[in-house]
C-alpha angles and dihedrals in degrees: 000000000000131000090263094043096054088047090057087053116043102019111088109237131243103192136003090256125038134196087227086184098174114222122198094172140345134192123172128346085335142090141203136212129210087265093052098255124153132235131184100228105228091168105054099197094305084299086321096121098051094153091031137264114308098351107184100234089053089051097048090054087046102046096048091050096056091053085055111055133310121206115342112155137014113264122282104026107080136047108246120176101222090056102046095038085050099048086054095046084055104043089051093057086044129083109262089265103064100055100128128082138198112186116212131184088245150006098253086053086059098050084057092050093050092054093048082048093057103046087053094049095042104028084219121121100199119104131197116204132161127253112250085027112144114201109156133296100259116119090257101041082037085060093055092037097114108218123083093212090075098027110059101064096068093043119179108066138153116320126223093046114136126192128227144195107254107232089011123138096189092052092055093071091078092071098091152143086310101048121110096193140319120230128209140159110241095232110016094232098174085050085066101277090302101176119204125248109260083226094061102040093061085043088053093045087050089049093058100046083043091052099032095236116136121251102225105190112202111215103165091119103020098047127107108030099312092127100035107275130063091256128019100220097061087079102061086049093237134110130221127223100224122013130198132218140186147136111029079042095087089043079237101336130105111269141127137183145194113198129199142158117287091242089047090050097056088074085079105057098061149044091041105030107225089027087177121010139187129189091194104016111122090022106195085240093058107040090052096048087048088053097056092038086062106041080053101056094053102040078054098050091228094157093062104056098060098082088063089047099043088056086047089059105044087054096054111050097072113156147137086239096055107091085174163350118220109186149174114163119314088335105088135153127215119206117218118176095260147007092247085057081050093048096041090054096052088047089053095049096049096051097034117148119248123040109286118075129180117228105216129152143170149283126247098224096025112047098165086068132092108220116223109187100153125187095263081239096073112121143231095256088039091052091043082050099055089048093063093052097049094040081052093048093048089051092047095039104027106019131228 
């Protein structure tokens, strides 16, 4: 059988129809298939590579850790380098008040954690979050995913969660005296890259001190430069309780956390004892390969280049067929008429004649829409690249 057959078989599915790309290598802001072929990578595993595939840095971390030790201990319970250097490096790049760190194996791990966080602190069940929110597919972060579609198979979920308009004054006045948190993502990137209004964000930051619920920001896609900043919410002048990472956290390897204050952490370690608990959460290897990845991404000044890149590609993708660019940062979404147009593009780009491809893909609450979430280490002549072959693919699937 070959490689693709044998992933067909023995590989459970997530959807009817898979992408099944098959990569052979990657470095940079560029893949490989099994032919050699080469792709520029537009989706960066969903603002995963932030710094790129296999940066050096990043394998050499990577490398020396694992010749060290690998687990040896549940979180929590013994003193590990990795965990404890990378914790610091984050919380000095962090506002005082998220000093504390719980390392998880994913984001959607820390989106549990911090709901289990906020009913502790506040001793209230009920949870806000937004329509068109993504937050994970566990049954916790399923039950604030704000989008029926994808909920109602798995009914029922948890109760108490309350849904919410994004950008929305009216709606905020549901977070009150009995809410525990509510939980956003700081941009809503699976909605199609739909920013907040700085206005309401500050509005929605005042509701919650005034009503003593908790404000959760979920960074999992928007952290680490991805919108132009380190962190997104820096640019809206407010600070979150409780933040969430993920993704580009593990500079490509499989990691997740939920930060707090010191004081607000405590809550965890008693009554009961082992209030949240990970075998595998904070993993020496990916601690230490986040922590390269970061300091990376800093030493390169890889953040401030995105504006720059961001305005590249909105010149760029100019077409009949574009009804729209939605952008922050490198995470941008362009609307096309319909999801088979979509579909039709990222078929084009992946199957494209010559030697050169464009990997591209979708977004969950806006399927008419192509997802570019570039490594931010893409460069000038990759992005202008990427443009010809889209441009291309709009004029063969869509017409001019």
């Amino acid at each position: 059988m070959t490689e693709r057959q044998l992933f067909q078989q023995h590989l459970a599915p997530t959807s009817t129809e898979p992408m099944a790309f098959p990569v052979s290598r990657a470095k940079g802001a560029l893949l490989y298939n099994d032919t050699g072929k080469t792709f520029i990578d537009l989706i960066g595993g969903i603002s995963v590579c932030n710094v790129g595939h296999c940066h050096p840095a990043v394998v050499a971390a990577i490398q020396a850790q694992a010749a060290e030790y690998l687990h040896v201990m549940v979180y929590g319970e013994a003193v590990q380098s990795p965990q404890v250097q990378y914790a610091a490096l984050l919380a000095g790049h962090l506002p005082p008040s998220l000093d504390c760190v719980y390392f998880t194996n994913s984001g959607a791990e820390a989106v549990e954690g911090a709901m289990k966080l906020a009913k502790r602190l506040t001793g209230r069940a009920e949870i806000v979050a937004c329509h068109n929110s993504y937050h994970g597919s566990t049954q916790g972060a399923l039950s604030l995913l704000g989008d029926e579609y994808w909920r109602s198979a798995y009914r029922p979920l948890l109760p108490g969660i309350r849904h919410i308009r994004y950008n929305n004054r009216e709606d905020l006045q549901q977070i009150t005296v009995h809410t525990a948190c509510i939980i956003l993502e700081t941009v809503q990137a699976e909605a199609g890259v739909v920013a907040p209004d700085p206005g309401w964000m500050l509005a929605l930051r005042q509701r919650c001190d005034e009503t003593g619920a908790l404000l959760v920001l979920d960074e999992i896609q928007a952290g680490f430069g991805r919108t132009g900043t380190l962190w997104a919410f820096t640019q809206y002048n407010i600070i979150p309780d409780i933040l969430l990472l993920g993704k580009a956290l593990g500079g490509g390897m499989p990691l997740g956390a939920f930060i707090s204050s010191h004081d607000k952490m405590q809550a965890l370690a008693d009554k009961p004892v082992l209030g949240h608990i990970t075998t595998f959460g904070g993993h020496p290897v990916s601690c230490a390969a986040g922590k390269a990845a970061l300091e990376a991404l800093l030493a390169e000044q890889m953040v401030e280049s995105v504006a720059a890149k961001e305005q590249l590609f909105r010149s760029l993708l100019q077409h009949k067929a574009i009804k729209a660019v939605r952008s922050c940062g490198l995470m941008l979404a362009v609307a096309l008429e319909s999801y088979e147009q979509v579909k039709a593009v990222i078929g084009y780009c992946l199957n494209t004649p010559g030697e050169l491809g464009v990997f591209t893909d979708w977004f969950l609450f806006a399927p008419d829409c192509i997802r570019l979430v570039p490594p931010l280490v893409i460069s000038e002549a990759e992005i202008k690249q990427a443009c010809v072959i889209l441009l291309k693919a709009l004029d063969q699937c869509v017409g001019e």
